[in-house]
C-alpha positions in Angstrom: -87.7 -62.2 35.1 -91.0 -63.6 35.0 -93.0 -65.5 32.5 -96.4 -64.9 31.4 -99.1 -67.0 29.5 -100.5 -64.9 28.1 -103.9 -66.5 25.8 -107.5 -65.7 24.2 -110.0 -65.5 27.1 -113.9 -65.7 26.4 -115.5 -62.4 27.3 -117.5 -64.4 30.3 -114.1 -65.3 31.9 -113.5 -63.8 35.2 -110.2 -62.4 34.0 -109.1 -59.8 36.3 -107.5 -56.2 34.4 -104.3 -56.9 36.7 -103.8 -60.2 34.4 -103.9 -58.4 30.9 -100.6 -58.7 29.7 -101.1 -54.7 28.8 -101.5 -54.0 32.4 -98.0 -56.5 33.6 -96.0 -53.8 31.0 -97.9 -50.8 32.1 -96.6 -52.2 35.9 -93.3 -52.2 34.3 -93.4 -48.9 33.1 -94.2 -47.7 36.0 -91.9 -49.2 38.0 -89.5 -46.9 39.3 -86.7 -48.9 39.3 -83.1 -47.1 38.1 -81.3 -47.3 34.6 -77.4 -48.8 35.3 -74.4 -47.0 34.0 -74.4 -49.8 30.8 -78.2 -49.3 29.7 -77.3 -45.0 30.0 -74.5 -45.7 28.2 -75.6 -48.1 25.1 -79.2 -45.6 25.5 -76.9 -42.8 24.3 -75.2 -44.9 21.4 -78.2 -45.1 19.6 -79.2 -41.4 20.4 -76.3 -41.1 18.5 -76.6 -43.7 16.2 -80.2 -42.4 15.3 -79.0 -38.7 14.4 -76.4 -40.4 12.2 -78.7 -42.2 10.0 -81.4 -39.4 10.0 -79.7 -36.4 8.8 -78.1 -38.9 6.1 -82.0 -39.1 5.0 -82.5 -35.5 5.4 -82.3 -34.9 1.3 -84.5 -37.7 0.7 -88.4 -37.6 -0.6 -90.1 -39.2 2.2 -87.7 -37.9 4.9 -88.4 -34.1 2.7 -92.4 -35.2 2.8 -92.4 -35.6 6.2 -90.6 -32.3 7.0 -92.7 -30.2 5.0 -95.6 -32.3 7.1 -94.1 -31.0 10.6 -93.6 -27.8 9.2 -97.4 -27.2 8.4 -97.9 -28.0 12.4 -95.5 -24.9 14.0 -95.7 -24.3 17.2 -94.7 -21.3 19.2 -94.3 -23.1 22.9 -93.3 -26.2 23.4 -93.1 -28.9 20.5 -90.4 -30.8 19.3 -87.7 -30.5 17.1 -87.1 -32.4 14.0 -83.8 -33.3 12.7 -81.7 -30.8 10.4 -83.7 -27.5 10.8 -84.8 -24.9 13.3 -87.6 -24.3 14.7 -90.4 -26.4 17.1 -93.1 -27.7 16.1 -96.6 -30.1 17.0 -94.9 -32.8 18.8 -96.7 -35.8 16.8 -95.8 -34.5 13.6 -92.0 -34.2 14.9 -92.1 -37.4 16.2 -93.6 -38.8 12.6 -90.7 -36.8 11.1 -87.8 -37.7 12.9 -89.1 -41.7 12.7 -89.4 -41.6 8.9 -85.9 -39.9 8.6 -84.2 -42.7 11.3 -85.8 -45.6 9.2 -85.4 -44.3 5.7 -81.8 -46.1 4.9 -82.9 -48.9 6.9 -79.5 -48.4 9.1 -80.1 -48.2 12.8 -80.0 -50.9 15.0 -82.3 -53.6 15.0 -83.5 -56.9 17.2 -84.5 -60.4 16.2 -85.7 -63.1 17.6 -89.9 -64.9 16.8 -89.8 -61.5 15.1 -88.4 -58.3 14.1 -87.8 -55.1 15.0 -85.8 -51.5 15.3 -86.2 -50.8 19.0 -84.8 -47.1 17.7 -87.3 -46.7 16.3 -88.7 -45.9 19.9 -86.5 -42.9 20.2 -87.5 -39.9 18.3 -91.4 -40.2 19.6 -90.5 -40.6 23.0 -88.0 -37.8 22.6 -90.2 -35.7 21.1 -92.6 -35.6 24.1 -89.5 -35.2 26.1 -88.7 -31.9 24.4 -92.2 -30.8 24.5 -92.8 -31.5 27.9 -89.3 -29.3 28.6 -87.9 -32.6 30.3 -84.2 -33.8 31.1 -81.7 -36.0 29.3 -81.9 -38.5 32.6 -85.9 -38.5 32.4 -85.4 -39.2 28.6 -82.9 -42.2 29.0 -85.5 -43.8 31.6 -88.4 -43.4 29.1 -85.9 -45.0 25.9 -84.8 -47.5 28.4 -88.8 -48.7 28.8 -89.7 -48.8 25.3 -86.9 -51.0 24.8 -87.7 -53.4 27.2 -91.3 -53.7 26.0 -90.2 -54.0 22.6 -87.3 -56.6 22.8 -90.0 -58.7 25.9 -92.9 -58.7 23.0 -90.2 -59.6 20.0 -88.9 -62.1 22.0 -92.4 -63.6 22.4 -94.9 -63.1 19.9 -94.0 -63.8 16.1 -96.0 -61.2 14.0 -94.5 -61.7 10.2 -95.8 -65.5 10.5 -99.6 -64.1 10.3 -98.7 -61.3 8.2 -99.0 -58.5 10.5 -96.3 -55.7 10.3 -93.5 -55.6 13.4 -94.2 -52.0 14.6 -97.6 -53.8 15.6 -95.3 -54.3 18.7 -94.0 -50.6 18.2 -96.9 -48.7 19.5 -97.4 -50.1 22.6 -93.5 -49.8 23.6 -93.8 -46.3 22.6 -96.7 -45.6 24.7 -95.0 -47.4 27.7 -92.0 -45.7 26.9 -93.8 -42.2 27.0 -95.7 -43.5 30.3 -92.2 -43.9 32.1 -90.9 -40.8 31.0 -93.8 -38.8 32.4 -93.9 -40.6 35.2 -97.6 -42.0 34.5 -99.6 -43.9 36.1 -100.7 -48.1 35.9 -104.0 -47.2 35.0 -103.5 -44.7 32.3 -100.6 -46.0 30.9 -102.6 -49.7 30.3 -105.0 -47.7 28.6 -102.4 -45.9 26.4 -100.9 -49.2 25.7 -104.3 -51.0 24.5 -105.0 -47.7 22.5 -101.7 -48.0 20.8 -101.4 -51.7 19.6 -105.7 -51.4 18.6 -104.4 -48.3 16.3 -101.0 -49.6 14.5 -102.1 -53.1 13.5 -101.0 -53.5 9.6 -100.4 -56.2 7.4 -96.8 -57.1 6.7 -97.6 -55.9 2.6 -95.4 -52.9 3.0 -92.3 -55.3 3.4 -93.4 -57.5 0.8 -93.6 -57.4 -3.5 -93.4 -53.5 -4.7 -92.0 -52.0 -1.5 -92.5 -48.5 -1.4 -91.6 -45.7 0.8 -94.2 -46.6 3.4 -91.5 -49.1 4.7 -89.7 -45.4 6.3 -93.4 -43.7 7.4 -94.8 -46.8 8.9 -92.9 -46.8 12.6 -93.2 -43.0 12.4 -96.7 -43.1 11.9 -96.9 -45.9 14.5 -94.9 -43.4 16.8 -97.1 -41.0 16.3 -100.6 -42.7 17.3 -98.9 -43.7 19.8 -98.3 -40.0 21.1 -101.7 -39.4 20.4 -103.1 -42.4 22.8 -100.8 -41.6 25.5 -102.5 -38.0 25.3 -106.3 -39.4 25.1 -105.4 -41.8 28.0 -104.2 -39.2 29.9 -107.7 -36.9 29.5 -109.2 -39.8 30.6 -110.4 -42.2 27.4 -109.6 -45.9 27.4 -108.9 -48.5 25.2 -110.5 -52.1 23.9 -110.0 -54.3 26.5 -108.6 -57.0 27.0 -106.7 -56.1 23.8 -103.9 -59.1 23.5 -106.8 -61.3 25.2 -110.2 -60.5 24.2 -112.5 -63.0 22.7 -112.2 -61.1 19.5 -108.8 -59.3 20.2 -105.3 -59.3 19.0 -104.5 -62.8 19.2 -107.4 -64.4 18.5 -108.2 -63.2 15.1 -104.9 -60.9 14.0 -102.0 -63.7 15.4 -102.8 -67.5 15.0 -106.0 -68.3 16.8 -108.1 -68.3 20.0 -106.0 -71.3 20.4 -102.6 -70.0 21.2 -100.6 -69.5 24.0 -97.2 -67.1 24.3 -95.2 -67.1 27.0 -94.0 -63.3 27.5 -91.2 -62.8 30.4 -91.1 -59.4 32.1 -88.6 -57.9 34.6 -89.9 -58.2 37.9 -90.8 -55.2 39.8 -87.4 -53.6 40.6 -85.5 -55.4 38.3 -83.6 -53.0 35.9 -84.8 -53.0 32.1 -81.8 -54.1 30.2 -83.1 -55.0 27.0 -81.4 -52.5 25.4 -78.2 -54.2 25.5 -79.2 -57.4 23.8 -79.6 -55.2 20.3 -77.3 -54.2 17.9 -76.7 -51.6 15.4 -75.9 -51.9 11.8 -72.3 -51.2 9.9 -74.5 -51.7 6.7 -76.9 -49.9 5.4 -79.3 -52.9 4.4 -82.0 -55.2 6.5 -80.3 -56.6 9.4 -80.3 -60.4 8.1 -77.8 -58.9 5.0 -75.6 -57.7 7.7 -73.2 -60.8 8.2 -73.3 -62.1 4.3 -72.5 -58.2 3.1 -69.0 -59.2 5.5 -69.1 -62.8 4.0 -68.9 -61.0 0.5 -66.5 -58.6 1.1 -64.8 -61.6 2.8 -64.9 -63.5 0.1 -63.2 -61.3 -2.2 -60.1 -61.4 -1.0 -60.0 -65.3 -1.3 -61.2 -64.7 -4.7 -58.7 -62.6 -5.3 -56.0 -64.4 -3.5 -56.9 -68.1 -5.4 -56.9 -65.8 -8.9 -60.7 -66.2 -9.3 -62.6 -64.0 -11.3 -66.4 -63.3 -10.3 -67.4 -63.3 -14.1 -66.6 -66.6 -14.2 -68.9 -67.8 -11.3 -71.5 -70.4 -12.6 -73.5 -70.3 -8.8 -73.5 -69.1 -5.4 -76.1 -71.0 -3.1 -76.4 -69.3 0.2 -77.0 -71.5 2.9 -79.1 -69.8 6.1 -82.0 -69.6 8.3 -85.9 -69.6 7.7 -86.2 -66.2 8.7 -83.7 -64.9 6.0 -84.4 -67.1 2.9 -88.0 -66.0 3.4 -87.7 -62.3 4.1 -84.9 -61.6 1.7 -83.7 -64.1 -0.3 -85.4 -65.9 -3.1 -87.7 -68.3 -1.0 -89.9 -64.7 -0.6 -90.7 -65.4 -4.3 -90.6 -62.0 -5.2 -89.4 -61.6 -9.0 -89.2 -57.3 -7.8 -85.6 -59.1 -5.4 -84.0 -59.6 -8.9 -84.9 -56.4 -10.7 -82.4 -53.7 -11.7 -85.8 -51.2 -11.6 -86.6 -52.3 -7.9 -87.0 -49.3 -5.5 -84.1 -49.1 -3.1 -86.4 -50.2 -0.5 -86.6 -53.7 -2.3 -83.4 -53.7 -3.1 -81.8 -53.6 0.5 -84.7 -56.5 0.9 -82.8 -58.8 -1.4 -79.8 -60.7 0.0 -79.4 -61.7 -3.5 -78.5 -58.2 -4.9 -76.7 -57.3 -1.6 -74.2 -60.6 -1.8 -73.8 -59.4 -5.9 -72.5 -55.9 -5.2 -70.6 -56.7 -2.4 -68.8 -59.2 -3.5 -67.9 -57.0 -6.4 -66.5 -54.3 -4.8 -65.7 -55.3 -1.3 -67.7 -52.4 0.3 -70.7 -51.4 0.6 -72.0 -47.9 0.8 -75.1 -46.5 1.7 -75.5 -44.7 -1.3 -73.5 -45.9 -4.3 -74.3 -49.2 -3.3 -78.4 -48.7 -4.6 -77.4 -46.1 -7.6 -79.4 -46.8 -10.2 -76.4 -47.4 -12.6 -75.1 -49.4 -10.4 -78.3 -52.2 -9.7 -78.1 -51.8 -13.7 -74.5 -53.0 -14.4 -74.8 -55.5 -16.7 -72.2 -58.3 -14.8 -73.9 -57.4 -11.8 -77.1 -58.3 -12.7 -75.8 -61.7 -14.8 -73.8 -62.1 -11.2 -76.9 -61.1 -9.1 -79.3 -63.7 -10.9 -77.1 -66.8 -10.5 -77.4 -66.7 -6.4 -80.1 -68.3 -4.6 -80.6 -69.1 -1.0 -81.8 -72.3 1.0 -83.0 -72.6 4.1 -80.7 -74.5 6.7 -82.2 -76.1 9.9 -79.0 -75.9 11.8 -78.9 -72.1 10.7 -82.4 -71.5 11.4 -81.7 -73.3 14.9 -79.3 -70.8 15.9 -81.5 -68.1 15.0 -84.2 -69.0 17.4 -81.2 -70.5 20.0 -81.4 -68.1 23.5 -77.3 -68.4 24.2 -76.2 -65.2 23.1 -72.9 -67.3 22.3 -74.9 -69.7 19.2 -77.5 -67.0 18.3 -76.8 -66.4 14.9 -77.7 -64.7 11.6 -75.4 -65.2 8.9 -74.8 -67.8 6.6 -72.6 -70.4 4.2 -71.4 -69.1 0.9 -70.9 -72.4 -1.3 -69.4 -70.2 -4.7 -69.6 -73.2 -7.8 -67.3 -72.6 -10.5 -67.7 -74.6 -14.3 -65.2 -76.6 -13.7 -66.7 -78.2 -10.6 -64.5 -76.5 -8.0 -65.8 -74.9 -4.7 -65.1 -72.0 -2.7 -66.7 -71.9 1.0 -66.8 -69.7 3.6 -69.6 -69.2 6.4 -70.0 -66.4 9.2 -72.5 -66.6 12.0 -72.7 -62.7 13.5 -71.8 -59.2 11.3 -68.9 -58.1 12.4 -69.8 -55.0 14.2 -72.1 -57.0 16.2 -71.5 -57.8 20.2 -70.0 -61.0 19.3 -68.7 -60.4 16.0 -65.3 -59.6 14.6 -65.4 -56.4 15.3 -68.3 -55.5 17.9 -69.4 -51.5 18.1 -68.5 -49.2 20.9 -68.9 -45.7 21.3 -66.1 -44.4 18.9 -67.8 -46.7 15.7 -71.0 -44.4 16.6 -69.0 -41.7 16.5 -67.1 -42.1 13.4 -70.4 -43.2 11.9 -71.8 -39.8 12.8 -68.9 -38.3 11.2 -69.0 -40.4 8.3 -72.5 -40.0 7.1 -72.7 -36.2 8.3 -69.7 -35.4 5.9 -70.5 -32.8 3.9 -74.0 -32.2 5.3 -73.5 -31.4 8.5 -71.0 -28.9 9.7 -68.2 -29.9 11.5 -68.6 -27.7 14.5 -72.4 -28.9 14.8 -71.2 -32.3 14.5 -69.2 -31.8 17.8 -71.4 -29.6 19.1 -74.3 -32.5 19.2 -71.7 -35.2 20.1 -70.7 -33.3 23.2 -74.6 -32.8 24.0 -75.3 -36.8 23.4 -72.4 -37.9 25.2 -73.6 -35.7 28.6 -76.6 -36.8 28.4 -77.4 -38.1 31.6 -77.0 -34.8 32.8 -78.2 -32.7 30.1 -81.3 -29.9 30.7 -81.7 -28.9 27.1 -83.0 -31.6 25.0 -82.9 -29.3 22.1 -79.0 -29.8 22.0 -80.3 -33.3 20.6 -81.0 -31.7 17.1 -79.1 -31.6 14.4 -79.2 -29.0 11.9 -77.8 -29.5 8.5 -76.1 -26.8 6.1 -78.6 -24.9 3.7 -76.5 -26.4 1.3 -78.2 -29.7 1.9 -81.6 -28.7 2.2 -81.8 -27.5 -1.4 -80.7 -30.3 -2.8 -84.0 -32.1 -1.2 -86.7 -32.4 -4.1 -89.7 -30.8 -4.3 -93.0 -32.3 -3.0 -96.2 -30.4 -4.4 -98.5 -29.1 -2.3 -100.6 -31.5 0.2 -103.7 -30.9 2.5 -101.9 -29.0 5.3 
């Protein structure tokens, strides 16, 4: 690896375009270097991983919205598909399909580290321009393999949430780096694609914060999609604001902390092999990743519950002890009163550790359904439960958040459960249990089964198998249409109407 500074520089600097930091990842996406058996292989857990969680979404209104939006851009050669219909259509407006139907539940895999992200949600762009471009499953896994390594390099290096600027800000540039390797681009155009995509998918961090809405699912898509659109103006020729992390009046300067700063980004060296995909992980949960580990300290914590003949109605606190990142974000040092309302949108709710840690601790699952039903947020013990936890922040737990050993990196928590008369139940876990280091880390056949699981009953069984055999091959498949799912007609009727739009 090797580090960059990367800093503001006065437009009279002599700063030569080779310096730009969006040139060193436009060098690294076109570097030719080979993708090892393990990147191939976790590349096609999260193809399947992503078709799990999207044709889950399929029956939901944004997921339905952004359908009926493809639809209204057919195409009769080329185009891509989107997940759980026929047909092809404008490759942007699959691209901005399939992203809002991956993110909807919030339950594909995820990296953090100075900031967030859901490096899957690099996938069904760059995918998308794979199918359109009538490329192969080994030219697709290079291109996925990219725009992970961009987007795990920038997570790694430049906190976004701290100056209130949404995480697919680091999105749209993978994308376009991603979509440069895969069509085997250029330095040159793909640094202009790159600065066209970060200037076009800067947002504040308001649609992950107060009165969440369903922008939360259409915001990578839409980021996915400009970034499409500024790979395809770079390619005709047009460029991009320059230098766009360093400019005197650029990214960092007046969108990140100040003309003062300085973030050291490290790169794979030319002909080093992009492996960032294999320091993410998925979800078991459907919920924000930082609810991961205390959904499994709930369930957890049941059983002792249970065991010591505890009842949770008779709980008088629960104080969860964890990181910066997590009593900010989703527990109750956000200030948000919408984390402790039964009327929340499900999109706020899976934003609240505090509701999360209610239900599961209740029931001793969680599901990505039931879990949100209305009724259920509205229960009236769960709600009298849900309103006497809070969360702290811990140094030693936001230590471990930050730490770079894989082997202390932690985001999870301590429980400390307070009864009336004094007594108190503990219990603390540091990784979710389907994470690498966890209790139970994922491998190919917890992808599968979480296929199978959330495809029951919408997808048929012998499509099920019949994508799983196209995912698993892969690295040698021809047809990247094999990649989409359909769903039963059953399941498409039970997706709401939408009214008529502009298209």
């Amino acid at each position: 690896m090797r580090t960059l500074n990367v800093r503001t520089r006065k437009s009279a600097d002599d700063f030569p375009l080779e310096e730009h930091l969006a040139y060193q990842l436009a060098e690294l996406a076109a570097d030719p270097v080979e993708v090892g058996p393990e990147v191939t292989d976790m590349v096609i857990n999260r193809v399947i991983d992503n078709a799990a969680v999207a044709v889950a979404s399929v029956p939901r209104r944004p997921v339905t919205v952004a359908r009926a939006m493809a639809q209204s851009h057919p195409v009769s050669q080329g185009g891509g598909h989107v997940f759980g219909i026929d047909g092809t259509f404008s490759v942007e407006w699959a691209a901005f399909a399939n992203g809002t139907a991956v993110r909807e539940l919030d339950f594909h895999d995820t990296f953090l580290a100075a900031e967030y992200s859901h490096p899957g949600d690099n996938i069904p762009p760059i995918l998308a321009v794979a199918q359109h471009k009538g490329l192969s499953g080994a030219q697709l896994i290079r291109g996925i393999a990219t725009g992970y390594e961009v987007q795990v390099d920038l997570t790694k290096a430049i906190c976004l949430h701290e100056h209130k600027i949404d995480h697919v800000a680091h999105l749209g540039p993978s994308v376009a780096a991603g979509i440069g390797t895969l069509l085997g681009l250029d330095t040159a155009t793909i640094y202009q694609a790159i600065g066209q995509a970060l200037h076009t998918t800067t947002a504040t961090r308001q649609s992950r914060k107060g009165l969440i809405s369903s922008w939360k699912a259409f915001a990578p898509a839409f980021a996915g999609k400009m970034a499409i659109e500024a790979v395809d103006r770079a390619m005709r020729g047009e460029g991009a604001p320059a230098p766009i992390w360093e400019g005197e009046d650029g990214f960092i300067a007046w969108m990140l902390h100040s003309p003062d700063a300085v973030y050291e980004v490290a790169l794979p060296g030319r002909g080093e092999e992009k492996r960032g995909t294999l320091e993410t992980y998925t979800k078991e949960h459907s919920a924000e990743y930082q609810a991961q580990a205390p959904i499994d300290l709930a369930r957890r914590l049941k059983k002792t519950l249970a065991e010591e003949g505890r009842d949770t109605a008779d709980i008088e606190s629960i104080v969860l002890h964890t990181s910066h990142h997590t009593h900010y974000v989703i527990g109750t040092g956000a200030n948000d009163p919408q984390k402790m309302d039964p009327d929340a949108s499900r999109e706020t709710l899976d934003h609240s550790l505090m509701y999360m840690f209610a239900v599961a601790l209740e029931d001793g699952v969680w599901h990505h359904v039931d879990s949100y039903a209305s009724e259920r947020a509205h229960r009236p013990e769960t709600v009298e439960l849900w309103h006497k936890i809070s969360t702290v922040e811990d140094p030693e737990w936001t230590r471990r958040y930050h730490s770079p050993d894989p082997d202390e990196k932690a985001f999870g928590c301590k429980a400390v459960i307070t009864f009336p008369d004094g007594s108190v139940v503990e219990d603390s876990i540091a990784v979710a249990d389907a994470h690498p280091y966890g209790a139970r880390p994922f491998a190919r056949e917890n992808y599968i089964e979480k296929l199978r699981t959330l495809a029951d009953g919408i997808v048929a069984p012998a499509e099920q198998e019949r994508f799983l055999t196209a995912a698993q091959s892969l690295a040698t498949l021809d047809d990247l249409g094999e990649l989409n799912v359909r769903v039963t007609p059953q399941t498409l009727q039970t997706a709401p109407e939408t009214g008529k739009g502009v298209f």
